[in-house]
SERO-4910 file (N, C-alpha, C, O; in steps of 0.05 Angstrom, whole numbers):
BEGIN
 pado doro    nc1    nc2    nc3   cac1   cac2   cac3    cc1    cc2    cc3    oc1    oc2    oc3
  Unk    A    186    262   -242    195    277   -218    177    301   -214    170    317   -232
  Unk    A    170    303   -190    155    325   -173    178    349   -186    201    345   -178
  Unk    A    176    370   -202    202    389   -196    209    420   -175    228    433   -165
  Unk    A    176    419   -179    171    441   -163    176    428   -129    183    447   -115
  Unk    A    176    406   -115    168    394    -98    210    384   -106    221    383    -84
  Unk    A    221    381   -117    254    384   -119    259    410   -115    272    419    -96
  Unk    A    252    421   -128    265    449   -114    266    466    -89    283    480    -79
  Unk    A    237    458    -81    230    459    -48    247    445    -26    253    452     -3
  Unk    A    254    422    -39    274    408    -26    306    421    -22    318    424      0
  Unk    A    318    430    -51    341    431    -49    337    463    -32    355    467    -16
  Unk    A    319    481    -34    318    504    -19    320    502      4    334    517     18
  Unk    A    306    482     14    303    482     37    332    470     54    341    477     76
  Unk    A    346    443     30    364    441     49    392    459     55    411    457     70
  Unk    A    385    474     38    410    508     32    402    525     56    418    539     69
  Unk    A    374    522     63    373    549     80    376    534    111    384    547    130
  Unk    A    371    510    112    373    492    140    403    480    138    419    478    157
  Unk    A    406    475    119    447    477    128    450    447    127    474    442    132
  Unk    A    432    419    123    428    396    118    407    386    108    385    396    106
  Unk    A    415    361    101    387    338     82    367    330    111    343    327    110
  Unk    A    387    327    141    367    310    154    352    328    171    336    319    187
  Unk    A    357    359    169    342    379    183    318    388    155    296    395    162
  Unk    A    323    387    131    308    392    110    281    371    110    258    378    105
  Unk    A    288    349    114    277    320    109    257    326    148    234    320    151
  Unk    A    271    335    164    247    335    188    234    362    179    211    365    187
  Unk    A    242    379    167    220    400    167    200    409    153    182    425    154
  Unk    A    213    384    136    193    373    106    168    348    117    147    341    107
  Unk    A    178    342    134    167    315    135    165    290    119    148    273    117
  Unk    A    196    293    107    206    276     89    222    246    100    218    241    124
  Unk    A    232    233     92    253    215     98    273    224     91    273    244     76
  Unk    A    298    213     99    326    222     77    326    215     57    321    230     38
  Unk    A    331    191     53    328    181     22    315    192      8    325    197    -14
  Unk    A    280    201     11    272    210     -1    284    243     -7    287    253    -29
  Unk    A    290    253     15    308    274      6    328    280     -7    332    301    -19
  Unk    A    344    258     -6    363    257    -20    365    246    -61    379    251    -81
  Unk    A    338    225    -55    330    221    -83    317    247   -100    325    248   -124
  Unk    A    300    268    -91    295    284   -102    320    311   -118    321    322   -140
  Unk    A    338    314    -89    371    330    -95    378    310   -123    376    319   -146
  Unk    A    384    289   -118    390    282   -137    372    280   -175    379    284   -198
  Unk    A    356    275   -167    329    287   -192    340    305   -210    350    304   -232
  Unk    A    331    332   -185    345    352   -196    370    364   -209    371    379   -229
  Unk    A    390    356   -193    415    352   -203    411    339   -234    419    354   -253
  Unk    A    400    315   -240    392    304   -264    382    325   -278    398    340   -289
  Unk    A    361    330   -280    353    346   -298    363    381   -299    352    397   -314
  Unk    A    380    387   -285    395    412   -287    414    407   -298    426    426   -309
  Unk    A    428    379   -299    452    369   -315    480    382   -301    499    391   -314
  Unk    A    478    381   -278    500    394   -258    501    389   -230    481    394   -217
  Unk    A    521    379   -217    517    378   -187    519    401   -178    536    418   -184
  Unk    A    494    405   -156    492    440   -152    501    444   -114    500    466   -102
  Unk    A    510    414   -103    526    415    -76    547    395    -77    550    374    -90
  Unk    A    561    408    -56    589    387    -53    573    376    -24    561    387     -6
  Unk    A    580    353    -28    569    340      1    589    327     18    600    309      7
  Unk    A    599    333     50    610    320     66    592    317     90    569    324     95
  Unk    A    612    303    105    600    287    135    594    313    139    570    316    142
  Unk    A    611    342    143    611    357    163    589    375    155    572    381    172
  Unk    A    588    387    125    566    407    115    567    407     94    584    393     83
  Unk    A    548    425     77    543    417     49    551    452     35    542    473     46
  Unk    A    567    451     13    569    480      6    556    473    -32    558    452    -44
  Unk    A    544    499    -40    533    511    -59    558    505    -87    576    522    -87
  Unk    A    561    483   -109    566    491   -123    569    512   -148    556    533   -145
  Unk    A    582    511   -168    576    545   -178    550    550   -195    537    571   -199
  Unk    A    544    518   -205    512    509   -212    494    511   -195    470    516   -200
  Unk    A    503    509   -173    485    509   -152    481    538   -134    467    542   -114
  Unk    A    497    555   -148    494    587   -138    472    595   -153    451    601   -144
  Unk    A    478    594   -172    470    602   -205    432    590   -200    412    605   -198
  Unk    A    432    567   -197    404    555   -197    381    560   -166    357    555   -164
  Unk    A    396    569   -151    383    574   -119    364    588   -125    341    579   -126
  Unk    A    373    621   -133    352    644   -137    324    638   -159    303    649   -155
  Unk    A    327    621   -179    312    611   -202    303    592   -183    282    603   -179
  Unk    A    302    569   -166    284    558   -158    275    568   -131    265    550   -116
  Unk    A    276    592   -122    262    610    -98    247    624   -118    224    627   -111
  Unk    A    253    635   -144    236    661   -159    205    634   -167    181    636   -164
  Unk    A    220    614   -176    200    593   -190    174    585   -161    151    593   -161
  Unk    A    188    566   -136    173    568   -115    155    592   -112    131    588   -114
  Unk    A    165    620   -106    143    641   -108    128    650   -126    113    668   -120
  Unk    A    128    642   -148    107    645   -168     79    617   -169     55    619   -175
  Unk    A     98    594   -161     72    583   -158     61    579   -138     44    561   -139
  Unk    A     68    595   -110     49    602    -89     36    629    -98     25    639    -79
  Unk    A     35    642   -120     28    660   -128      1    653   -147    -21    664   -147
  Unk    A     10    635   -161     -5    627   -173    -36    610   -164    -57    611   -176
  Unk    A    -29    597   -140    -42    579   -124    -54    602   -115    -77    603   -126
  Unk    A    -49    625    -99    -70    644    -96    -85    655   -112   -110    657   -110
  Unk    A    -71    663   -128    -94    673   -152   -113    661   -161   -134    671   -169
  Unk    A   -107    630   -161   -140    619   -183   -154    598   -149   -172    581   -149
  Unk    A   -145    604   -134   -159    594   -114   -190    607   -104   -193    631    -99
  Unk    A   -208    589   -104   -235    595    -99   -241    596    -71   -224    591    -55
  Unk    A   -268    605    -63   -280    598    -26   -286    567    -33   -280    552    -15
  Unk    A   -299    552    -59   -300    529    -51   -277    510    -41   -256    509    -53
  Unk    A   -283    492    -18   -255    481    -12   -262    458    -16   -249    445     -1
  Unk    A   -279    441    -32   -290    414    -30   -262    403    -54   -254    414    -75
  Unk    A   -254    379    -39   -230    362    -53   -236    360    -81   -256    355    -93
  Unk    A   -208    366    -90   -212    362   -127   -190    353   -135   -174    356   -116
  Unk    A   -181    343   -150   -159    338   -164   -160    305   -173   -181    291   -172
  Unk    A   -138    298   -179   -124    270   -184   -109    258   -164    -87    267   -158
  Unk    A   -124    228   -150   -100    215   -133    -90    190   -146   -107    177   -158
  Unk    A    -65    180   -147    -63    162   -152    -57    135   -135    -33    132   -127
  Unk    A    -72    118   -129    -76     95   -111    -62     71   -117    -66     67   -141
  Unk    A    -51     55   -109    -40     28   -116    -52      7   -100    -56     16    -78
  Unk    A    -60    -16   -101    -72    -34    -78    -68    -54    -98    -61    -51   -121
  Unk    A    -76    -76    -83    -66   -106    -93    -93   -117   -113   -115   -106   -112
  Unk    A    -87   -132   -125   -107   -137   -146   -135   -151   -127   -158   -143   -125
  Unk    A   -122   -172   -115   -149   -175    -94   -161   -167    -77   -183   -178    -71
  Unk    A   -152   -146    -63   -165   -124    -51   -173   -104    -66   -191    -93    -53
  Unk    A   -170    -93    -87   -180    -81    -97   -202    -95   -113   -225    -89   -106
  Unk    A   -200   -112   -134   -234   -126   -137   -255   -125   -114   -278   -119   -117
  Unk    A   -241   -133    -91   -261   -153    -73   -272   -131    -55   -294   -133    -43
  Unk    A   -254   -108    -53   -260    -82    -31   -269    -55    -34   -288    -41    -27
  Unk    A   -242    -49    -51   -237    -22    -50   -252     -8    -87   -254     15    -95
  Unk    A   -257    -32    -98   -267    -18   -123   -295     -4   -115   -304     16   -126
  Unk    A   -307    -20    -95   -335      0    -90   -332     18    -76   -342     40    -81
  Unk    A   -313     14    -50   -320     33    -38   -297     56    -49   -291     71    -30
  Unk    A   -283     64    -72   -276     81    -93   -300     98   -109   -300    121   -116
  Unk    A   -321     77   -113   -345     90   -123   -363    102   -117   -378    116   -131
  Unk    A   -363     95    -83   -376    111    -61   -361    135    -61   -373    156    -66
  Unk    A   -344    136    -57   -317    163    -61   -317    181    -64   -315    202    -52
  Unk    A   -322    171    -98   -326    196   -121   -348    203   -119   -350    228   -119
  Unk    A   -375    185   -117   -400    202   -108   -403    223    -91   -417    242    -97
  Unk    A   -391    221    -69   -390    232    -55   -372    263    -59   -376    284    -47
  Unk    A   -349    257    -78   -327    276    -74   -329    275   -106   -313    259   -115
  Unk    A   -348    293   -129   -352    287   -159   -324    305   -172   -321    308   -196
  Unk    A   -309    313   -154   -289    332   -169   -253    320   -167   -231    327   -174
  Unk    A   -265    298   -153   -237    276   -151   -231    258   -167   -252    247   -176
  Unk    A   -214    250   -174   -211    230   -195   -190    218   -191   -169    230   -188
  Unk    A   -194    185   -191   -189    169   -170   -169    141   -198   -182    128   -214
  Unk    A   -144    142   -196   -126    127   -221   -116    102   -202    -94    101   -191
  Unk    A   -138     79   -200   -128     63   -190   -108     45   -202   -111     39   -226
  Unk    A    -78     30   -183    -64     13   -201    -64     -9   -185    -53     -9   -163
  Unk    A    -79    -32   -199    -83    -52   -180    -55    -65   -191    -54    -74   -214
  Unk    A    -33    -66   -174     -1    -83   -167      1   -104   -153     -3   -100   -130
  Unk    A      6   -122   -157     16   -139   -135     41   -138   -141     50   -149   -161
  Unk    A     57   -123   -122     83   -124   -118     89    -85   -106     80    -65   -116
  Unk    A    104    -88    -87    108    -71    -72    125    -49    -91    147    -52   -102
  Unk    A    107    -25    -91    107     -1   -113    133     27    -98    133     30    -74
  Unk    A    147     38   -109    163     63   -102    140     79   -104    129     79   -126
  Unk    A    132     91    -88    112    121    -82    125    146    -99    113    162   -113
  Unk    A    152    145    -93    160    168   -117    165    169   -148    163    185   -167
  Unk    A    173    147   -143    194    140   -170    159    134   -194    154    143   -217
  Unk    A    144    117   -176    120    114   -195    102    134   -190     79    130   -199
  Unk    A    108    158   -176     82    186   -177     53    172   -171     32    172   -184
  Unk    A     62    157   -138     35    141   -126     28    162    -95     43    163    -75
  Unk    A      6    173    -99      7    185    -84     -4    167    -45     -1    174    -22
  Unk    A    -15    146    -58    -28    128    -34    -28    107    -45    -38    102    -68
  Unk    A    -11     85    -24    -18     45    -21    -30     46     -5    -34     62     13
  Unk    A    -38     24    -12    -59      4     15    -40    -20     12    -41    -35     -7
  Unk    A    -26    -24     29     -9    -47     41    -17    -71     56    -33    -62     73
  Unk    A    -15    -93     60    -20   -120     91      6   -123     98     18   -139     84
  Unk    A     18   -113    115     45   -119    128     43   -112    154     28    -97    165
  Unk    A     66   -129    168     79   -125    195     99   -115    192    108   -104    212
  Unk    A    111   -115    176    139    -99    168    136    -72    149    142    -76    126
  Unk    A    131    -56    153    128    -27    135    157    -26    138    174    -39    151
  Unk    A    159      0    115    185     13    104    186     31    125    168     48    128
  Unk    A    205     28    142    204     57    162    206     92    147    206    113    158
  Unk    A    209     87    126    219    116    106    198    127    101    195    151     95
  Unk    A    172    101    103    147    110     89    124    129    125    130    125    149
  Unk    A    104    145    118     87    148    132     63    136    127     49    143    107
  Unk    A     51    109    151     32    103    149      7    112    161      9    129    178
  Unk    A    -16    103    154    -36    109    176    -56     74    169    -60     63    147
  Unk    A    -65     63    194    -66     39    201    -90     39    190   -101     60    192
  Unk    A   -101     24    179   -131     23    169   -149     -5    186   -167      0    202
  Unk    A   -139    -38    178   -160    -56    195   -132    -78    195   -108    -74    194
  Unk    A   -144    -97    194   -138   -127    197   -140   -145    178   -161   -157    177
  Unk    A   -119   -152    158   -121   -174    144   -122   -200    155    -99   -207    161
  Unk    A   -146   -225    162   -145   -244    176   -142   -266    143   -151   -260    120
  Unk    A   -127   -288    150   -141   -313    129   -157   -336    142   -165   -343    165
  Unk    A   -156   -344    120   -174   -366    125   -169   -397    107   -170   -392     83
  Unk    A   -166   -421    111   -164   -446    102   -197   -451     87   -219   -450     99
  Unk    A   -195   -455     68   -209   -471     52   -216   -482     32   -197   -481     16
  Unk    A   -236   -494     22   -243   -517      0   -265   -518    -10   -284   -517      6
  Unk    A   -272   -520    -35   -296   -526    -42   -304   -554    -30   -290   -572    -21
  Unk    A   -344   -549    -32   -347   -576    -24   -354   -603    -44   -367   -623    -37
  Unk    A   -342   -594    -71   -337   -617    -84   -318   -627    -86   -319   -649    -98
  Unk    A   -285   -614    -74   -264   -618    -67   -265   -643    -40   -252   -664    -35
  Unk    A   -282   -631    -28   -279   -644      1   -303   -670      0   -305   -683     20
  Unk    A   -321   -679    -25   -328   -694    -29   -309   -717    -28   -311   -736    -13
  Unk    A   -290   -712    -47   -270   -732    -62   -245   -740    -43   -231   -760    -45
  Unk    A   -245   -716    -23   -214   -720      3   -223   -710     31   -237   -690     37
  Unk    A   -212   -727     46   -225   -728     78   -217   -694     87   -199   -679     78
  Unk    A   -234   -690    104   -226   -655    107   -204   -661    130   -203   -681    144
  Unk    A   -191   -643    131   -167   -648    147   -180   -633    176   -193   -613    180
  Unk    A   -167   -656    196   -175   -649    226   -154   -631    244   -161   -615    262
  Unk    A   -128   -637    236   -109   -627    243    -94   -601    223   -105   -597    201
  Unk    A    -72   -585    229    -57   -567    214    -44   -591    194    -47   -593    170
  Unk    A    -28   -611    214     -7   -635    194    -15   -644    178      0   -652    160
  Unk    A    -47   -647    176    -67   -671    158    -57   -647    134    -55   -662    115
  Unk    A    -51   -624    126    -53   -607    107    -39   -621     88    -48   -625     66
  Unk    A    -10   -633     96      7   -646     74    -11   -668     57    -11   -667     33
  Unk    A    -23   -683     69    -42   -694     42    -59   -685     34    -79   -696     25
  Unk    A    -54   -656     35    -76   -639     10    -56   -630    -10    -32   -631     -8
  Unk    A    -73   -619    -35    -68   -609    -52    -62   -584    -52    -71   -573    -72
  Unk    A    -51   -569    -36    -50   -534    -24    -44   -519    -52    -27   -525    -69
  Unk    A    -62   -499    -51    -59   -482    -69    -43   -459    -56    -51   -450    -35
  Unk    A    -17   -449    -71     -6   -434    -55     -6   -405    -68    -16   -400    -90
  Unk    A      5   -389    -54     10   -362    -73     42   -363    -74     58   -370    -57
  Unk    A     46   -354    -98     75   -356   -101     95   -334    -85    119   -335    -94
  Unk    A     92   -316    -66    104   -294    -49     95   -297    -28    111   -287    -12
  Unk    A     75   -308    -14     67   -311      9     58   -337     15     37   -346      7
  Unk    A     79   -353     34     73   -385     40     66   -400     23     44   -411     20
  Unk    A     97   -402      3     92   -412    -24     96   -444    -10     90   -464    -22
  Unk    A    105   -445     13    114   -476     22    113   -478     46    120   -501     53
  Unk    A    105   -462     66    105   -467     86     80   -442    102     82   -418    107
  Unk    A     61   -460    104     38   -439    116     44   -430    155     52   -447    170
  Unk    A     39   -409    162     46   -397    187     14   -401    204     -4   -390    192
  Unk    A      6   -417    231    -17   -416    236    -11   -401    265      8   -385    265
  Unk    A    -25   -405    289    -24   -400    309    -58   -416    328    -79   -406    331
  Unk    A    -49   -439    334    -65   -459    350    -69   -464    375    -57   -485    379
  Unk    A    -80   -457    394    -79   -449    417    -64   -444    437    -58   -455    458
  Unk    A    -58   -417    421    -38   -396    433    -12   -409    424      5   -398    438
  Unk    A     -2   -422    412     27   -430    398     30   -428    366     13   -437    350
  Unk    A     52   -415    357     54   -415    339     66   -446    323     86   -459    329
  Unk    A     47   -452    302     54   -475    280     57   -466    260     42   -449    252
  Unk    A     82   -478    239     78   -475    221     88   -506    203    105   -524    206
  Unk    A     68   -500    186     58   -532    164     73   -529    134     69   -510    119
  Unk    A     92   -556    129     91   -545    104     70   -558     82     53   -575     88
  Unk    A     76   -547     57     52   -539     37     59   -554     10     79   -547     -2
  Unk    A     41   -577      0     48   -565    -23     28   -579    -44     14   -599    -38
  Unk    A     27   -559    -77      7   -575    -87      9   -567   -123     29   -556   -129
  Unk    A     -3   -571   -137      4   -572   -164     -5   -539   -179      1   -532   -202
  Unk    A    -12   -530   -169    -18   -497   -170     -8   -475   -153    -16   -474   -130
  Unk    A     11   -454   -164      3   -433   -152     -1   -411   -166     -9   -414   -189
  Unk    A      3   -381   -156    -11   -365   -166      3   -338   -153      9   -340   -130
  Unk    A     11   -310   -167     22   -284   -159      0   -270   -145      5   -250   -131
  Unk    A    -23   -279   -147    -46   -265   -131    -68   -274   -133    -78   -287   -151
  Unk    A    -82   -262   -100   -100   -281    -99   -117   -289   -107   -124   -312   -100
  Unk    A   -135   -270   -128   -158   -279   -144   -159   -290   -158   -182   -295   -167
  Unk    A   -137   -303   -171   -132   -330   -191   -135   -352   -166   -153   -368   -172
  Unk    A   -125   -357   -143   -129   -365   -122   -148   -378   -120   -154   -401   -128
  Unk    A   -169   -353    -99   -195   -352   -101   -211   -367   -126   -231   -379   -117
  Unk    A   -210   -370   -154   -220   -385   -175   -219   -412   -172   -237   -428   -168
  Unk    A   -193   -416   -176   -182   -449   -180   -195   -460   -154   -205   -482   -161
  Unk    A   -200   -453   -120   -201   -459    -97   -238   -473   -113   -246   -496   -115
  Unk    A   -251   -442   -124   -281   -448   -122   -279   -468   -151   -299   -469   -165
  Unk    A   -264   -476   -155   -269   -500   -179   -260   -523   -185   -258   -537   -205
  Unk    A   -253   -525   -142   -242   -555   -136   -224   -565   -139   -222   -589   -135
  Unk    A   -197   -548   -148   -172   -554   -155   -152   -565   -128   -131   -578   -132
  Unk    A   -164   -556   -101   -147   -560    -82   -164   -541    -48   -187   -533    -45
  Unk    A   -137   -538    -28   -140   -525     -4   -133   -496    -13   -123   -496    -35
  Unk    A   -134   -471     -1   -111   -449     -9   -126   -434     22   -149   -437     30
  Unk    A   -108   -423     31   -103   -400     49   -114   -375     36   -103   -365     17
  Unk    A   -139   -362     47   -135   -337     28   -154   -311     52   -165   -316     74
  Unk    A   -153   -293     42   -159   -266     60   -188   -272     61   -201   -284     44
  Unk    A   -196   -261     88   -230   -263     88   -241   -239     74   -266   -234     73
  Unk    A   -227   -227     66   -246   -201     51   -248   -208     28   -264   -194     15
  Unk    A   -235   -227     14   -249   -237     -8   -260   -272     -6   -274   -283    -24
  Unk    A   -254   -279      9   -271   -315     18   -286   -308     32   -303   -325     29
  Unk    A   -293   -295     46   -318   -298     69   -342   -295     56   -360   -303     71
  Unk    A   -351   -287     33   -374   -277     21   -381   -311     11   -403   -319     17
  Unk    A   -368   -321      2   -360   -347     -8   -372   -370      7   -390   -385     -1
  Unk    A   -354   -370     40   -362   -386     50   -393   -385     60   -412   -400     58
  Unk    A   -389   -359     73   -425   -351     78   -452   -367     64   -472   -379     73
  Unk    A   -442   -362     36   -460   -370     15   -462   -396     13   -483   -404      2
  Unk    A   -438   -419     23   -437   -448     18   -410   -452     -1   -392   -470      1
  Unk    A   -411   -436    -15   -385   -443    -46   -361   -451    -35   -343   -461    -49
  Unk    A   -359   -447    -10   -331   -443      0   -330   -458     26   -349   -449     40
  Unk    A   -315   -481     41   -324   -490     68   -305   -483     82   -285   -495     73
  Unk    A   -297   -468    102   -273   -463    118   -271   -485    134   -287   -498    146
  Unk    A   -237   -488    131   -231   -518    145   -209   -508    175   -197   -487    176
  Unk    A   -208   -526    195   -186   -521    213   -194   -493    230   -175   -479    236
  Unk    A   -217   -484    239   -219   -464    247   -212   -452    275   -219   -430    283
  Unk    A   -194   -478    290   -185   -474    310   -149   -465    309   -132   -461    326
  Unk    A   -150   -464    273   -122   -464    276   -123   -430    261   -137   -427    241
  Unk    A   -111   -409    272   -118   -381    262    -86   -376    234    -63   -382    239
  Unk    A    -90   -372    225    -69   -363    201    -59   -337    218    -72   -326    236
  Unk    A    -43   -333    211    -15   -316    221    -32   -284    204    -38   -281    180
  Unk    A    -38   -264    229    -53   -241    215    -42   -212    215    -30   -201    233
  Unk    A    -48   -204    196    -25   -185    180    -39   -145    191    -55   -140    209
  Unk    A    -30   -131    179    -42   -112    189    -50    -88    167    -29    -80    157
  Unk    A    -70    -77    156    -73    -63    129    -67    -33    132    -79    -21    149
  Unk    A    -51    -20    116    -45      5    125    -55     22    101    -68     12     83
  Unk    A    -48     49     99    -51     70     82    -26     76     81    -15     76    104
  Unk    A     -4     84     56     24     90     66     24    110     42     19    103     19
  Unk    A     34    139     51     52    161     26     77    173     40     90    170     60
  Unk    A     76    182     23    114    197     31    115    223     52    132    228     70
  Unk    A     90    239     42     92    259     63     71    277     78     50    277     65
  Unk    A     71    285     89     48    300    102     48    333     94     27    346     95
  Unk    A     64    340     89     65    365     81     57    374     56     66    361     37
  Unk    A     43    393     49     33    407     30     14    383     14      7    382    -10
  Unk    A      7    365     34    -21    350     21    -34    355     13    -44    374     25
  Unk    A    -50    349    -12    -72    357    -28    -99    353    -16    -98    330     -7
  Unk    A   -117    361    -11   -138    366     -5   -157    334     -8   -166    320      9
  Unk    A   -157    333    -26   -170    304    -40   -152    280    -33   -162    259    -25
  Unk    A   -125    281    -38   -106    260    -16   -118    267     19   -126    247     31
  Unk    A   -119    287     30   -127    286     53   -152    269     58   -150    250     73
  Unk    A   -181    278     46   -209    267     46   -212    237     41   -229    222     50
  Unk    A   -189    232     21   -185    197     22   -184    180     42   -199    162     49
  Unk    A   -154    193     57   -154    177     79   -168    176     97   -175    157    111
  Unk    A   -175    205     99   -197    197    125   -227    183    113   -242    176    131
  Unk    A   -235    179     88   -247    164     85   -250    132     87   -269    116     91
  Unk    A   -216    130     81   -214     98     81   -205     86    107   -199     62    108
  Unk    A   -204    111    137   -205    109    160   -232     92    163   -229     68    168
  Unk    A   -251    100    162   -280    103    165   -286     78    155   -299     61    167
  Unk    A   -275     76    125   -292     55    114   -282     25    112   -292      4    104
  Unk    A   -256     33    123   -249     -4    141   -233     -1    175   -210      3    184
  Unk    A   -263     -7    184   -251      3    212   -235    -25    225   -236    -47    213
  Unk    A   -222    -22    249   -211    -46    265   -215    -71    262   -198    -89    258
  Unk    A   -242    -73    263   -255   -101    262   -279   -100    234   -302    -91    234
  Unk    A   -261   -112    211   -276   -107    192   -300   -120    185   -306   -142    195
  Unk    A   -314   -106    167   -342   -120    171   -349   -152    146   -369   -165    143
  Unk    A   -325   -154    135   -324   -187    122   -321   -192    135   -328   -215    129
  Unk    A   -315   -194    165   -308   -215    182   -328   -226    194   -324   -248    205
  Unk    A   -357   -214    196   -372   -216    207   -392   -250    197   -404   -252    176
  Unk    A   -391   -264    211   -402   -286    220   -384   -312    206   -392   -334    200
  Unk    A   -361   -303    203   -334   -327    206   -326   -341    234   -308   -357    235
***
């Protein structure tokens, strides 16, 4: 737990008179406001408000603890002034989460471009597959592919996750390449086990299809995927930011290219905007920059 960043909270929602005027002036969510009150409460070992529909009043813990976390708040804006320099170039620790195959296939270099660039940042990537709590795990920035974000969360849009159908071509030696989306059922589909573990989503001139799937492998993510695909095991659906390099090269033959896979959208997502760190700021607008709209794997698919 943030505690200094709990205490800010519960101050703030004492002097604004609610969680959901605290949480807009914070630039918080509720929940997240409300998860932090509660934190604290935890580690003060006391409920320090009574809470109703109508308003919230100061328990006797919660009298007692107000002035101690206003004296604490002003000492470390006190402190922040004192050892603060004219240099303003980003420094600190972010911590990043992204998916294991985007992060191999993408974001590990351009992380290393980063730090070159920014030598006083230091950059704790956790490559997850599986959708991470920003607070609860002290993540300061995801990189997400969804159409569905957490509305609680604040995003900022980064590019386009497109896929793509394909096969090795010693796979497609051995089995007719499929002409149609339907021809897919007599393949061997390699699936991912969370995303179109059985039923792949296409969109074929201008109508949405969807095929079902199935085949003797799957996989929690895509770069086990991506392997088994380049070693002839089967078909698999997979992101062009990590197959396109592939097919380019030959290793990889994209099949069905009139039929488009169902395309997702890549975001940047943290909890808040307020009292952002300097080096969380320089990120994002870096990873603005460095995957724009129309990303550059896509280029000659």
């Amino acid at each position: 737990m943030d505690r200094l960043q709990a205490m800010r909270v519960f101050v703030t929602v004492v002097d604004l008179g609610s969680q959901s005027a605290a949480a807009d002036h914070l630039d918080l969510s509720r929940p997240v406001v409300s998860r932090y009150l509660a934190e604290l409460e935890d580690w003060v070992g006391a409920r320090l408000m009574h809470r109703t529909t109508r308003k919230l009043s100061l328990t006797a813990a919660g009298s007692e603890t107000l002035p101690r976390c206003r004296q604490m708040l002003e000492l470390s804006c006190d402190m922040q002034a004192a050892v603060s320099e004219p240099d303003d170039a980003p420094r600190g620790l972010v911590r990043l989460s992204v998916s294991t195959s985007f992060g191999q296939a993408q974001l590990a270099e351009a992380m290393a471009e980063y730090v070159k660039r920014y030598p006083l940042v230091s950059i704790d990537l956790q490559m997850l597959d599986r959708t991470v709590n920003l607070v609860d795990e002290r993540i300061d920035l995801a990189i997400r592919t969804s159409n569905d974000l957490d509305p609680n969360l604040i995003a900022r849009h980064l590019t386009v996750c497109r896929s793509v159908i394909c096969a090795s071509p010693g796979y497609l030696l051995q089995h007719p390449q499929p002409r149609r989306v339907e021809e897919l059922a007599g393949h061997n589909c390699l699936t991912h086990s969370y995303f179109g573990k059985s039923l792949w989503h296409f969109e074929e001139n201008g109508e949405p299809v969807s095929v079902p799937v199935h085949g003797n492998i799957s996989a929690n993510e895509a770069s086990t995927l991506l392997r088994v695909t380049l070693a002839g095991a089967g078909v698999a659906m997979l992101p062009t930011y990590q197959a396109g390099d592939y097919i380019r090269s030959g290793q990889l033959i994209r099949l069905l290219p009139q039929a488009e896979p169902r395309q997702m959208n890549m975001y940047a997502v943290y909890a808040s905007r307020k009292h952002m760190p300097q080096a969380l700021r320089s990120l994002l607008d870096f990873l603005v920059v460095r995957f724009p709209p129309e990303p550059q794997w896509d280029a000659g698919l």
